[in-house]
KEDREN-681596 format. One line per 10 residues: number of its first residue (from 1); their letters; for each residue x, y, z of C-alpha. Coordinates in Angstrom, 2 decimals, always signed. Example, Ala and Ser with C-alpha at 12.3 -4.5 7.8 and 13.67 -1.06 7.14 Angstrom:
BEGIN
1> as> +12.30,-4.50,+7.80 | +13.67,-1.06,+7.14
//
This chain:
BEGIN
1> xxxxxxxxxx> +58.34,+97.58,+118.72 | +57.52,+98.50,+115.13 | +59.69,+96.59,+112.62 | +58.16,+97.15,+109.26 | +56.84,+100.44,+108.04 | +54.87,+98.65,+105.32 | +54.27,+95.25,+103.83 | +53.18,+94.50,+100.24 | +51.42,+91.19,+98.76 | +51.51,+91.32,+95.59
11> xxxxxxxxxx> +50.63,+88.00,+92.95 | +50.12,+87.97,+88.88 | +47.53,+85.80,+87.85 | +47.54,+85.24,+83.87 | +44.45,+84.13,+81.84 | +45.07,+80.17,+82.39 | +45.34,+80.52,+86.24 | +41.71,+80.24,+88.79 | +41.62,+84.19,+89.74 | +39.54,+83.72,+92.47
21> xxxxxxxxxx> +41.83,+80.69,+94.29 | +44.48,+82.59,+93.73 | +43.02,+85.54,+95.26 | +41.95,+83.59,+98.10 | +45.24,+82.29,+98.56 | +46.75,+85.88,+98.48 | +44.42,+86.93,+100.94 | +45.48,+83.50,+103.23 | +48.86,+85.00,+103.75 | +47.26,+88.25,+105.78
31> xxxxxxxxxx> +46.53,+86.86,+109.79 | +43.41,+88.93,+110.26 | +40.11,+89.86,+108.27 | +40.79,+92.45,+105.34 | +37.32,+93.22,+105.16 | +36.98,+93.90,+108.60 | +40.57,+96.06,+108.54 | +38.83,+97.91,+105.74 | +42.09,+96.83,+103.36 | +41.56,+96.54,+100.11
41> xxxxxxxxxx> +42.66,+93.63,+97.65 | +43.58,+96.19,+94.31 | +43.05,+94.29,+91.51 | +45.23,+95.92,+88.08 | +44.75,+94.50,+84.70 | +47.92,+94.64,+82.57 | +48.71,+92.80,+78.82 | +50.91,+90.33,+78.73 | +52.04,+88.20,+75.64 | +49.59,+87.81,+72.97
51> xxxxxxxxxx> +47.74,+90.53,+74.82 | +46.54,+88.14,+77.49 | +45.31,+89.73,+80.44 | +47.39,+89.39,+83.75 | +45.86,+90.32,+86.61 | +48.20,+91.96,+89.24 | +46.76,+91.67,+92.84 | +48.08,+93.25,+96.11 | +47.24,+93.48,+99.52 | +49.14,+96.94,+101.41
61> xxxxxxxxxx> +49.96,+96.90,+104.92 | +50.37,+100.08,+107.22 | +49.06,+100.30,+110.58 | +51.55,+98.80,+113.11 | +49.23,+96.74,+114.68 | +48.68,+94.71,+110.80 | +52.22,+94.53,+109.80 | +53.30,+93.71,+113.66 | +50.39,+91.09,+113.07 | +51.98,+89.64,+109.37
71> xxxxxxxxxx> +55.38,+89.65,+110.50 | +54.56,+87.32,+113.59 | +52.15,+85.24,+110.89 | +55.21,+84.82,+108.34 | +57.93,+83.89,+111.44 | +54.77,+81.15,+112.65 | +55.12,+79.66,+108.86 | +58.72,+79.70,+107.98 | +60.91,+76.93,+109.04 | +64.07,+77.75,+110.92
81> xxxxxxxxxx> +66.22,+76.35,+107.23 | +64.25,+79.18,+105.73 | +64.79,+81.68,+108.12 | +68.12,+80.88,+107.82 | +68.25,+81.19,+104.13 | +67.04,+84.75,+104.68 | +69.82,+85.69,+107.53 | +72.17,+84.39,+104.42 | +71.14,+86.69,+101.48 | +69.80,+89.11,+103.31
91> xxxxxxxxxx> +72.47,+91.70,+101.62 | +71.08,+90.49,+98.13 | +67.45,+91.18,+99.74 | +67.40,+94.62,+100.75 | +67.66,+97.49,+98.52 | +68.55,+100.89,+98.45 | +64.84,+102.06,+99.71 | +65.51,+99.34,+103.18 | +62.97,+97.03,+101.02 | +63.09,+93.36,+101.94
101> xxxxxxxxxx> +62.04,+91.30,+99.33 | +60.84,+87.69,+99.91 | +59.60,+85.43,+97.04 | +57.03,+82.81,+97.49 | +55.91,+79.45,+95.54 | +52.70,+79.77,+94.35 | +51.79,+76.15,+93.68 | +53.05,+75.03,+96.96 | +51.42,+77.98,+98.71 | +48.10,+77.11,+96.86
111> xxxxxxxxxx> +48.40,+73.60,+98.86 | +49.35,+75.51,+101.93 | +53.03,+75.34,+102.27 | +55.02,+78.61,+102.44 | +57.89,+77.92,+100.67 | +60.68,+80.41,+99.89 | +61.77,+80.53,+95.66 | +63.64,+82.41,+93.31 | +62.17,+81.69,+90.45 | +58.92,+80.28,+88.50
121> xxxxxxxxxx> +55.54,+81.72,+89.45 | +55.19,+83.06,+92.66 | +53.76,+85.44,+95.53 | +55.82,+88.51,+96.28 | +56.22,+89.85,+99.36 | +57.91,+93.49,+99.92 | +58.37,+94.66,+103.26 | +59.86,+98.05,+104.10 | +62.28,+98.14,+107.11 | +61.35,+100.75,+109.79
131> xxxxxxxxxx> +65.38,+100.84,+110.51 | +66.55,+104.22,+113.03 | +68.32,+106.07,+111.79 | +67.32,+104.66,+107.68 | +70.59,+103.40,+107.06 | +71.26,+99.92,+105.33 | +73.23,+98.93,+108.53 | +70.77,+99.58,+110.29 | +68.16,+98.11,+108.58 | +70.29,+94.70,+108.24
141> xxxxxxxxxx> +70.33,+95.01,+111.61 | +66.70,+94.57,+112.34 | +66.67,+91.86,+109.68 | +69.00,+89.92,+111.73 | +66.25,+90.84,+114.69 | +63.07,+89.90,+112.65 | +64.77,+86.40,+111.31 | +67.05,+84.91,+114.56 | +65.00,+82.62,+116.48 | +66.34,+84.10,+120.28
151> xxxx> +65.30,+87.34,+118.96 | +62.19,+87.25,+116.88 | +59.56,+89.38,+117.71 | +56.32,+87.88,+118.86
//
């Protein structure tokens, strides 16, 4: 079954962060071999304050088969509190588009724990519904799907 029509990564890095860790870290969160997927990790340069340079990086998910293959990664790292969490707001985390958003610590992520946040520094992760018909009740729907534990895919 195809739940997500895309999934974005996305991570700013300012000038006092380690790019490339960061980057690697970014790339940690995708379950299979970019490279070999031929995906790209886009790398933007935008000015922040001072005119620092941030770097913006993201990771864009398509094919079924990769976002089928993320979605099954993310459900294998959160904990069932976290899921939970997400079943809760899940109103506040869709928009108008059927766009999940799901925010993630970047420190603890750096040591390898995926931990949900709403604020501070962190990796952002966008995932568009694939909700038929592309209503919101719909699409809340298939959240409810994607994050109960009797009815996760996998």
């Amino acid at each position: 079954m195809k739940y997500l029509n895309t999934v974005t990564l996305s991570v700013f890095v300012n000038s006092e962060e380690n790019l490339a860790a960061i980057k690697q870290a970014l790339i940690a969160l995708v379950p299979f071999n970019l490279e070999e997927e031929k995906i790209a990790v886009k790398d933007e340069v935008a000015r922040g304050f001072n005119d620092q340079p941030i770097h913006i990086l993201t990771i864009t998910l398509a094919k079924t088969a990769h976002t089928n293959a993320f979605l099954k990664f993310l459900l294998e790292k959160l904990t069932s509190e976290q899921k939970e969490l997400l079943l809760r707001q899940k109103e506040s985390r869709l928009d108008s588009e059927l766009t999940f958003f799901i925010r993630f610590d970047k420190e603890r992520w750096l040591a390898n724990e995926l931990i949900i946040t709403d604020s501070g520094t962190c990796f952002h992760l966008k995932m568009h519904l694939a909700a038929f018909p592309a209503r919101r009740p719909d699409a809340l729907v298939l959240v409810e799907k994607i994050f109960k534990p009797e009815d996760a895919p996998g």
